[in-house]
Backbone as CSV, one residue per row, in Angstrom:
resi,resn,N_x,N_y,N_z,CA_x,CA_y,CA_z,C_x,C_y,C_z
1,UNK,88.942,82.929,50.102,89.150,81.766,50.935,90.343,81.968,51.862
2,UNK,91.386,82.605,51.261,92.771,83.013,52.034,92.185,83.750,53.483
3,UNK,91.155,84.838,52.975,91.053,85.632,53.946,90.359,85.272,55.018
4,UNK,89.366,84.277,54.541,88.830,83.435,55.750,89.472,82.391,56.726
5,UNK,90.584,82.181,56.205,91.413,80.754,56.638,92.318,81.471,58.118
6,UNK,92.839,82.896,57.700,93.507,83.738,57.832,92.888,84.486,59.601
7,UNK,91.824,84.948,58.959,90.561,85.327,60.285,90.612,84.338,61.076
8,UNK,90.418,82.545,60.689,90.213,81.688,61.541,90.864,81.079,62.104
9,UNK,92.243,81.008,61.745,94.086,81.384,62.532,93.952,82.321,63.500
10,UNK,93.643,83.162,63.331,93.548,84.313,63.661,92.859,84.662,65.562
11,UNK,91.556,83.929,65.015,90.505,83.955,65.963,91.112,82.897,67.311
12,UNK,91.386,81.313,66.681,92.070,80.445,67.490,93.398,80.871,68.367
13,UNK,94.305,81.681,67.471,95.183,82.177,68.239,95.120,82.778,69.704
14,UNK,93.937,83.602,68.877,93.277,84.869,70.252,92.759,83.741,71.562
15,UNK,91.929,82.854,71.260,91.376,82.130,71.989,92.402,81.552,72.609
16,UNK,94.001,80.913,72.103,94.446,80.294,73.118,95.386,81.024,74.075
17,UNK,96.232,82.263,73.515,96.480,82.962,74.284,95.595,83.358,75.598
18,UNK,94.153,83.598,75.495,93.530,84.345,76.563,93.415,82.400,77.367
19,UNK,92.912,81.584,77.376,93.048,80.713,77.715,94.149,80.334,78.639
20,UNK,95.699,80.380,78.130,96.620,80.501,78.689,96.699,81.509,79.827
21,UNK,96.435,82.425,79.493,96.468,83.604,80.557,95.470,83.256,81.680
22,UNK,94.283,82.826,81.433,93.303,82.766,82.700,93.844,81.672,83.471
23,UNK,94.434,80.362,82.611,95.342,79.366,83.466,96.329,79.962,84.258
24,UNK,96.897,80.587,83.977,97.733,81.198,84.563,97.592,81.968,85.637
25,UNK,97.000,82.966,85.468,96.436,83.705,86.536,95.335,83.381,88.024
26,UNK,94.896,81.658,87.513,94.213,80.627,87.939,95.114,80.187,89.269
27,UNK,96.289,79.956,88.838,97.365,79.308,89.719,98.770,79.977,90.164
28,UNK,98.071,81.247,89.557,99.254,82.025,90.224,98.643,82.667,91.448
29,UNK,97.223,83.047,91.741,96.523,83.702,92.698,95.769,82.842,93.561
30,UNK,95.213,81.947,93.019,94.444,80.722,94.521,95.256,80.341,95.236
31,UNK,95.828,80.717,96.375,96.396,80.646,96.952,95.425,79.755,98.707
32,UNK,94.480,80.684,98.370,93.528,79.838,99.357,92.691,79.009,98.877
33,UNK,92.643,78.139,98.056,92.499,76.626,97.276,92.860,75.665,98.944
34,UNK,94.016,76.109,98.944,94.797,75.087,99.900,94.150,75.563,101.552
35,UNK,93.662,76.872,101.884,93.031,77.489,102.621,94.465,78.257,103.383
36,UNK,95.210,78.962,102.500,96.323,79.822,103.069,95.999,80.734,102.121
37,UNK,96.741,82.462,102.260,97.356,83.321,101.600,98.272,83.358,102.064
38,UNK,99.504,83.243,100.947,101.046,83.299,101.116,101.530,84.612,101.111
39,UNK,101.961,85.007,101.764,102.829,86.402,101.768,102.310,87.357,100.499
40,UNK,100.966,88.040,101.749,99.644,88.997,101.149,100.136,90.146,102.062
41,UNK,100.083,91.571,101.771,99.873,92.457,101.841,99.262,93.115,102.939
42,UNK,98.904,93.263,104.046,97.902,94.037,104.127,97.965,95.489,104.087
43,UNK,96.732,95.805,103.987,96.168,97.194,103.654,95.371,97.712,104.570
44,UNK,94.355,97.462,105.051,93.861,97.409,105.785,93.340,96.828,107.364
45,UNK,93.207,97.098,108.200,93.138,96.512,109.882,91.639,97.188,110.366
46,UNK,90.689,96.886,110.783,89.664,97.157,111.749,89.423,95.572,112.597
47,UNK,88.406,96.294,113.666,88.435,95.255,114.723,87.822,93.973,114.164
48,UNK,87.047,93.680,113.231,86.598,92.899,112.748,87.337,91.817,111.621
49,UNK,87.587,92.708,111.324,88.261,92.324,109.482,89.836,93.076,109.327
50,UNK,90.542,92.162,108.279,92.054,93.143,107.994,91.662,92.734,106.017
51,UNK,91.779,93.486,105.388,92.020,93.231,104.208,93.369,92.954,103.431
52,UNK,93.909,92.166,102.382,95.143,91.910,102.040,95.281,91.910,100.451
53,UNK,96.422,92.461,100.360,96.371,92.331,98.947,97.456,91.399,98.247
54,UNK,97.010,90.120,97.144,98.207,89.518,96.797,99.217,90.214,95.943
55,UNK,100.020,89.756,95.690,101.044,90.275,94.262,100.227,90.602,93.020
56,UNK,99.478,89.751,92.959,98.681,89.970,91.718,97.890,90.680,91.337
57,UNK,97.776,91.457,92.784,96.529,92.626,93.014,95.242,92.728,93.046
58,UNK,95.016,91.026,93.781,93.548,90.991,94.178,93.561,90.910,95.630
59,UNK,92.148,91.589,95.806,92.432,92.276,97.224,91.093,91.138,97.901
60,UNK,91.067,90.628,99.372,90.301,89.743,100.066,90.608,90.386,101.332
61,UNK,89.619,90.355,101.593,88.817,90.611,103.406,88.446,88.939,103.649
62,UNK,89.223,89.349,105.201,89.374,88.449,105.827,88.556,88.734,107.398
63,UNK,87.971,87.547,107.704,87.146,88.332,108.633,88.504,87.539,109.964
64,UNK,88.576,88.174,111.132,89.607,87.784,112.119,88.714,88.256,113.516
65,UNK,89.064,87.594,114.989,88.700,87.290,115.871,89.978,87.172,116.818
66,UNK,89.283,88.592,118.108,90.860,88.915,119.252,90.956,87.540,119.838
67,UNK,89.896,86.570,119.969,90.044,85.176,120.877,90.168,83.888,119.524
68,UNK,89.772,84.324,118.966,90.052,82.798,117.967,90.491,82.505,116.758
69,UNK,91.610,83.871,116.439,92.443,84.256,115.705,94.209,84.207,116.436
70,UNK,95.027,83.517,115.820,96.333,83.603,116.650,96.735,84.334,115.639
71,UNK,97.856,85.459,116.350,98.807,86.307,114.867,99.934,86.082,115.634
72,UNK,100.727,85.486,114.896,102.117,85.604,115.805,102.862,86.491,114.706
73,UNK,103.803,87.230,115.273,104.689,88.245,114.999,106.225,87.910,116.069
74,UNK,107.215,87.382,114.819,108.438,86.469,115.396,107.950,85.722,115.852
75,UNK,108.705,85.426,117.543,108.330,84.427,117.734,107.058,84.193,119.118
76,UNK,106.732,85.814,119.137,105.659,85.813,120.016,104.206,85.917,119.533
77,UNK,103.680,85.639,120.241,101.585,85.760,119.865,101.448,87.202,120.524
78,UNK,100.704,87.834,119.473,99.880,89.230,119.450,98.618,89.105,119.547
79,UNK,97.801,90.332,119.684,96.161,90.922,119.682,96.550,91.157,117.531
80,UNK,95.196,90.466,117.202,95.117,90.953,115.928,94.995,92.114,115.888
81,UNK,94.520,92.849,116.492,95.025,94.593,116.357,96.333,95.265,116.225
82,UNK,97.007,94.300,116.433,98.975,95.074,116.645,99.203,94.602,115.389
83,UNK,98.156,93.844,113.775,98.605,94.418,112.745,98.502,95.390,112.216
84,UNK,100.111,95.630,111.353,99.686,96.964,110.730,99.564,97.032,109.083
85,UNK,99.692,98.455,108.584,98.978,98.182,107.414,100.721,98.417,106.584
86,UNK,100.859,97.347,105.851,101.924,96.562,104.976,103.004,95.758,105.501
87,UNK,102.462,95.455,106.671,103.053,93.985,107.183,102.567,93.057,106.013
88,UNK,103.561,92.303,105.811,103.682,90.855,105.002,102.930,89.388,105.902
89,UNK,102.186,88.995,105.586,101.684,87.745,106.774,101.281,86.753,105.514
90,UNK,101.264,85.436,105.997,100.494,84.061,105.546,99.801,84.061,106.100
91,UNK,98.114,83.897,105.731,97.362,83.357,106.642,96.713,82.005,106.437
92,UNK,96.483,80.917,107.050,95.534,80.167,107.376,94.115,80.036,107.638
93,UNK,93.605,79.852,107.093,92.101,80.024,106.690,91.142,78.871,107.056
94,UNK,90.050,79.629,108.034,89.360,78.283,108.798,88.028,77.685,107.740
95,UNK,88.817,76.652,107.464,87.855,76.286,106.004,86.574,75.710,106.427
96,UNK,86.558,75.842,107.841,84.640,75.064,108.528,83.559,76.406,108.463
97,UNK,84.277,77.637,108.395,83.599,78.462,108.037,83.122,79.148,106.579
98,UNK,81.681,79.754,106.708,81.643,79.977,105.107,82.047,81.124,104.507
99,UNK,82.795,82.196,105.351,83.243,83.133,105.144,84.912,83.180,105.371
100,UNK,85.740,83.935,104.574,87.001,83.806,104.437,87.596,84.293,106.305
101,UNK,87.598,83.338,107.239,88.108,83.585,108.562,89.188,83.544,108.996
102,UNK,90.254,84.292,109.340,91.136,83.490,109.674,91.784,82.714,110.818
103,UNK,92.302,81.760,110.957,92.730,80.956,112.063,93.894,81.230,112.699
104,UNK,94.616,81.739,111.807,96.390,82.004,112.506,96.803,82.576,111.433
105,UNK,97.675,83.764,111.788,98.058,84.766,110.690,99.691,84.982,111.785
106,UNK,100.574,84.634,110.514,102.396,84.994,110.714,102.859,85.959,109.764
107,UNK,103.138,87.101,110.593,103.852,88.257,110.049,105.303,87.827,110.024
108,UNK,105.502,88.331,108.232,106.858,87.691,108.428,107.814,88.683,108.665
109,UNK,108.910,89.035,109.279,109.572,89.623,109.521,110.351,90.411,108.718
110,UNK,110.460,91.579,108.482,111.160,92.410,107.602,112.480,92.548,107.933
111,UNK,113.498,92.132,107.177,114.857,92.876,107.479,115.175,94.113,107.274
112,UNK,115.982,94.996,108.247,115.615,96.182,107.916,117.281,96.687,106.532
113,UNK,117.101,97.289,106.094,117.483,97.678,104.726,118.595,98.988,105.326
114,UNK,119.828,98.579,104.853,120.582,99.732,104.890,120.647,101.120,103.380
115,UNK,120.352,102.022,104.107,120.484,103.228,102.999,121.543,103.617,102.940
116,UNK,122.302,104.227,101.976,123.350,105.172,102.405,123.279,106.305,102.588
């Protein structure tokens, strides 16, 4: 009876840990819930699409447009082509579409890092 009681401690435990974790990982990565990615990665740039990767290391293609896509970089507007690959950006996400589009993408600015 011990050993069964024991297993079934056991089993519940397992269950709420992984539970916890998928919560977690739930609201640490939807980020476009709200229809943004917050300071994503990218990896990738073609004329169509840029792909990004979050912190968490899930990766989304984003489909983008030279006329109906704004990227500003500081405080000027660019061609989505003048991103590059590991610029930091937020994007905004045109939620009337059914594919992940984006509407306006801000590269955020890197400070540059002294070496010695």
């Amino acid at each position: 009876m011990k050993t069964f009681n024991r297993a079934v401690l056991s089993a519940l435990a397992l269950m709420l840990m992984f539970g916890v974790n998928v919560a977690q990982a739930a609201s640490l990565d939807d980020n476009d819930a709200e229809g943004r990615l917050v300071n994503v990665r990218v990896v990738e740039v073609s004329d169509g699409r840029i792909s990004v990767i979050t912190r968490e290391g899930v990766e989304h293609v984003i489909a983008v447009c030279q006329i109906n896509t704004q990227v500003k970089r500081g405080k000027q507007y660019v061609n989505s082509k003048d991103l590059r690959v590991d610029d930091v950006v937020t994007i905004v996400l045109d939620e009337e579409k059914p594919v992940k589009f984006a509407k306006n993408i801000e590269v955020r600015e890197m400070v540059a890092e002294n070496h010695p």
